[in-house]
Structures are given as C-alpha cells and as structure tokens.
N, C-alpha and C positions, 0 to 999 in steps of 0.2 A: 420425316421430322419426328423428333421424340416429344414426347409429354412431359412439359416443367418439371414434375414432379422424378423423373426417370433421369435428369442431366448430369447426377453425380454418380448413376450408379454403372459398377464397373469400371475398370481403367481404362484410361486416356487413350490406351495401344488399341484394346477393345472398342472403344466409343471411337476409336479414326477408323478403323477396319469396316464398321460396320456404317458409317458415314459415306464413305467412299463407295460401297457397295449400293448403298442406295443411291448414291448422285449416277453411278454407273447406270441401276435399273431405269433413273429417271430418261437420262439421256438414251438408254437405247426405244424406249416409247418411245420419246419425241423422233427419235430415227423411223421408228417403224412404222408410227400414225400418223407422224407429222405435226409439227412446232403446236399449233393451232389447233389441234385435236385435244379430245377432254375425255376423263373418266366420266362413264354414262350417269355414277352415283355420285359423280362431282361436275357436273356443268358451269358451274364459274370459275374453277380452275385450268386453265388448258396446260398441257404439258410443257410449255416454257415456264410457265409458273412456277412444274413443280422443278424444274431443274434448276430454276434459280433458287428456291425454297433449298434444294439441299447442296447446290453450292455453298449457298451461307453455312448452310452447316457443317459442310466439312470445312470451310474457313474457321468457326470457331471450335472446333474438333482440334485440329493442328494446334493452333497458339492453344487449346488445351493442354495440345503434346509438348509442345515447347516448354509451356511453365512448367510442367511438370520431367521434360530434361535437367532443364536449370538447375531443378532441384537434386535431382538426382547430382547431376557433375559437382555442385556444391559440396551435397553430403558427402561424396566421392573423393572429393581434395581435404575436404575436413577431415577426413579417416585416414587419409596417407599423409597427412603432416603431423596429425596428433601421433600414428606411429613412426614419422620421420625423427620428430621431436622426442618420442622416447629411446628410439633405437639409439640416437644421439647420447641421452641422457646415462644409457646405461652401458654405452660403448660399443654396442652392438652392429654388426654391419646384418644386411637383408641375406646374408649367404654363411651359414655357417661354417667353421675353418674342416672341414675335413667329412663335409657332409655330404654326397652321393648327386 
C-alpha cells in the first residue's frame, strides 16, 4: 500500500504496474506461509489481510487507468475531428495527390 501523500505521483500505467506486483508479492506469501501467517514486525496483520489490502489497490489502480484512458481517447477524437474538420475546410484529403 502506498502512502496518501505518493497517490498521484507517477502515471496511472506505472502506479497499475506496480500495484499488481505488489498484490502478486502478497499473494505468493500467503501461498508460501499460509493465509493465516503474519509478518513477525506486523502481528496484527496476517497475510490475507495484506492481499486484500492490495487488491483494493489494484482495483483503484485500474479505474485510475480507466479515467485516465477516457481521457486519452477523448483528447484523441478531439484532434482528429478538429483536423477532420480542417482538412474539410481547406479541401484537403489525409493523402496527398502524388505523394509516395
């Protein structure tokens, strides 16, 4: 789990990457100790804990990456209609007449 203060930093692709990797590491302790087993420097947490701890997190990881899709394909469609709409305006087709 990251610290409040770290949740913006880096992108979305980075902050899933390394979500996933951690839910990864969680899950294979709970494989190897067992569900029910704990870190010696954390006794109230056992390691189902932490694997639900970074599930959550890579669940709000993703719909991090989502919104930040959206945005992308958004700004994406907005740049090919604004030159859709000039190519239009100046008569222009996407292929020029005799260009390679």
């Amino acid at each position: 789990m990251s610290h409040p203060i770290y949740k913006h930093v880096g992108s979305p692709i980075t902050r899933l990457i390394e979500e996933c990797a951690e839910l990864q590491q969680a899950l294979c302790k709970a494989e190897r100790f067992g569900w029910f087993n704990y870190h010696p420097d954390r006794p109230e947490r056992t390691n189902m804990d932490d694997v639900r701890a970074e599930m959550d997190d890579v669940v709000e990881a993703i719909e991090r990456m989502q919104e930040d899709m959206r945005q992308i394909r958004h700004e994406h469609f907005k740049a090919s209609n604004v030159q859709s709409k000039w190519r239009a305006a100046c008569g222009t087709s996407k292929r020029l007449k005799g260009a390679v």
